[in-house]
N, C-alpha and C positions, 0 to 999 in steps of 0.2 A: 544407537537404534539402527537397526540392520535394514538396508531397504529392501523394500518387497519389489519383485521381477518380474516384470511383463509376466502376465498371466495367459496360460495356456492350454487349451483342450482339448484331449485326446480323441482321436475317429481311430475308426481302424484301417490296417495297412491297406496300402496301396498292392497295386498288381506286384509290384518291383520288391514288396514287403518290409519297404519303409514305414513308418508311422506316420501320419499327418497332424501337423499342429497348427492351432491359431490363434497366432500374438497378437494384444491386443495393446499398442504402443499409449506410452503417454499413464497409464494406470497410476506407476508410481506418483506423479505430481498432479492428480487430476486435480484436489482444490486449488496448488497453485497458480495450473494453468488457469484455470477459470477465472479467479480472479486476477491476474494479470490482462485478460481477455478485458475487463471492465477500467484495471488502468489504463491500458490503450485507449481505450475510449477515451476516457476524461482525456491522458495524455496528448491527443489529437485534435481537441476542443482548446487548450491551450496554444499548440503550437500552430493557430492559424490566428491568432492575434498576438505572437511574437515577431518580432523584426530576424532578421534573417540570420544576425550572429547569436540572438536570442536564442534563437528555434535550432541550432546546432548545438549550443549549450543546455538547451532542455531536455537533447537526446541524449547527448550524453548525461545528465540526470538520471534519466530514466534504466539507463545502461548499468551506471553503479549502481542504483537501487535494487538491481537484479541479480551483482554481481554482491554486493550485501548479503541480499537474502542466502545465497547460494554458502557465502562465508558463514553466516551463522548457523546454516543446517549442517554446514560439517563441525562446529565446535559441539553441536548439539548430539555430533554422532560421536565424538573423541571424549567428551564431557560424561561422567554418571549422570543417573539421572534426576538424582538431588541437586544437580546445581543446573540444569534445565532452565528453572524458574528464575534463575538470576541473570538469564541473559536478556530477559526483558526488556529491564530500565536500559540496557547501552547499546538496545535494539534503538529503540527509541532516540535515545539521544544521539545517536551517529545520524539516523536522518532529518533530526531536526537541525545538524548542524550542516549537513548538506544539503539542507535548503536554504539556509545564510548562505554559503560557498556559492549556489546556483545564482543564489539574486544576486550580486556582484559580479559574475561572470555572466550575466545578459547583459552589462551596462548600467543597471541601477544601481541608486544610492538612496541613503537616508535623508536624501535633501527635494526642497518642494519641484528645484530646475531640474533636477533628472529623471522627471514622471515622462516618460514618452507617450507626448499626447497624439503625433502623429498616428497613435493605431487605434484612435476612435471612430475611425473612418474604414475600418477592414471591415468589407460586406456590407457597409449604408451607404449611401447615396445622398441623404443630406443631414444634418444635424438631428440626434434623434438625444432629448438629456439621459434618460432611462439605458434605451440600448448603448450609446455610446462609452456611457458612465460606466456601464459594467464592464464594456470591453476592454477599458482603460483599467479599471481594477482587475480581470484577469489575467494584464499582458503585467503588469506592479505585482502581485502577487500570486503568477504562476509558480515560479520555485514552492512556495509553501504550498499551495494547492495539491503538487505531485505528491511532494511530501508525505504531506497528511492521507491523501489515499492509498498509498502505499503504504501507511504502517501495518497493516493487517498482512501483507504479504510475507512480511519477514517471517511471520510463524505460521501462515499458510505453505509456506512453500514447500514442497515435498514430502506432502499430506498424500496418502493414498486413497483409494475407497475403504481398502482394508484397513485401516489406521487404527488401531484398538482404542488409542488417548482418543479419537473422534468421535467411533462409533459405540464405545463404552461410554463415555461423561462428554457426551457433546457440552451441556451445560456450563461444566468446569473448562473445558478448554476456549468455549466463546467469555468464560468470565478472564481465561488469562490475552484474550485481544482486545478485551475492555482494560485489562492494564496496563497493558502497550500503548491503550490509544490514553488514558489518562496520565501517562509518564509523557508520552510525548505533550499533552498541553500543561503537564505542571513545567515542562522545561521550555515554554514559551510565556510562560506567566510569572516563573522567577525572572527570564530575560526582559519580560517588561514591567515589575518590581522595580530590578536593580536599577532600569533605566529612569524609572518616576524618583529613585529617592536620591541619585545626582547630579538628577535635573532640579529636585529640590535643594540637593545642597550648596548647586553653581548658579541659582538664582540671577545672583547678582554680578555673576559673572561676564567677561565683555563680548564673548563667544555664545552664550545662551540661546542666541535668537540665529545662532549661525548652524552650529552641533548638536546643543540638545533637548532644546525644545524641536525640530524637527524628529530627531531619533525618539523622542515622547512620540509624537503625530503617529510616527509609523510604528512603531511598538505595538499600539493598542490594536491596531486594523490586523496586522499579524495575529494576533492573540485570538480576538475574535473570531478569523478566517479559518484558521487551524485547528480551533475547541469545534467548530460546528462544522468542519468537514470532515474530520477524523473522528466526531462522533454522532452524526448524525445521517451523513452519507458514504462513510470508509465502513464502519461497525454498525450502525442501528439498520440500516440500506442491503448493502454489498454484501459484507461478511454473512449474514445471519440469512443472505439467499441462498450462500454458495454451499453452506452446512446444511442448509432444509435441503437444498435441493441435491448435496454429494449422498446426505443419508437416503435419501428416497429411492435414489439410484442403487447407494450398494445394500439397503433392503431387498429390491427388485433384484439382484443378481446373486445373495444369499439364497431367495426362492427358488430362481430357475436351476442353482448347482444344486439345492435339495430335491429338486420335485426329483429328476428320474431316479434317486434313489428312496424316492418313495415308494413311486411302480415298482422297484425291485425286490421291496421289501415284500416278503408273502403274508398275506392276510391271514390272521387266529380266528 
């Protein structure tokens, strides 16, 4: 797919009998950027209840996931465009496992002594159960948090206004970042599967209560975090504003290049 080029509008020449043009930057990636605009957001709500090597490993998180996206829009430009649709699922599954990589590289583990309780205290003043509890669960489960908002980017990214797959079958195109977002929770749902059926088969094991019944514990909270942020706030939220509102947009500027060639046209 060939990208479209900063768009420009002709006036006419100048004294000097130059032409005058005006570029309008950023066009090629407007849904990207937008919605990268909205991971920064969340991105920034996370990394002020990280600890300090945390919050350096969460940028750099966020840095590959850009650096992702960028990689699968060029396989997507070198690819036909029959197999387009197959880079979905390992869109998916590369940042699901880059959010295992991130939670390990903040300091966490799958055990109950590495929940850094220290940052239940970022921004209260004294013990609150409510607010401190979440803060504790956003600084335990930022990695998967980015994660999951960022799956829609991977096939957001270097979306035009003119994008025909956009502005043709919006429909069809939000129905393939409902597939993104549902590969990415089917691939935290078999990791926490696998993890319930050798936690059932190590039962009786003498490490159970050490390895994997905690990796049970934290399996599910995973599971759960990632199903309802990457589909209820990454896709049903974000995504489906960034399309209303890219289409509205390059509706409005299909109008304005049509109208003066409407005035030109002469009336029958």
């Amino acid at each position: 797919m060939a990208k479209p080029r900063p768009q420009s509008s002709g006036k006419p020449a100048g004294p000097g009998g130059a032409q005058q043009t005006a570029v309008i930057l950023g066009y090629g990636n407007a849904y990207g950027a937008a919605y990268l605009v909205f991971a920064t957001v969340v991105f920034c709500v996370l990394y002020l209840v990280q600890q300090p090597m945390g919050a350096m490993m969460l940028s750099a998180l966020l840095i590959k996931i850009v650096l992702c996206a960028e990689l699968f829009d060029a396989l997507r430009d070198a690819l036909p465009d029959a197999a387009d649709g197959a880079l979905v699922p390992a869109q998916a599954v590369l940042l699901a496992q880059l959010s295992f990589l991130d939670y390990f590289s903040t300091g966490h583990q799958f055990t109950l002594v590495s929940i850094q309780w220290s940052s239940a205290f970022v921004g209260v003043r004294e013990m609150q159960l409510v607010v401190c509890g979440a803060i504790v669960a956003l600084n335990t489960l930022g990695s998967f948090v980015l994660s999951a908002v960022c799956v829609p980017l991977a096939l957001l990214w270097n979306e035009s206004l003119g994008s025909p797959r956009v502005r043709l079958a919006p429909d069809s195109y939000l129905a393939r970042v409902v597939g993104a977002a549902a590969a990415y929770t089917a691939y935290h749902a078999l990791v926490a599967t696998s993890t319930a059926v050798w936690a059932a088969w190590f039962r009786r094991h003498l490490m159970v209560w050490k390895v994997f019944a905690p990796r049970l514990m934290f399996s599910i909270p995973v599971l759960l975090a990632s199903a309802a942020v990457v589909l209820f706030v990454a896709v049903g939220l974000a995504t489906v504003h960034v399309l209303r509102l890219g289409l509205r947009v390059g509706s409005a500027q299909t109008l304005v290049a049509q109208t003066p060639q409407a005035r030109q046209t002469p009336a029958i």
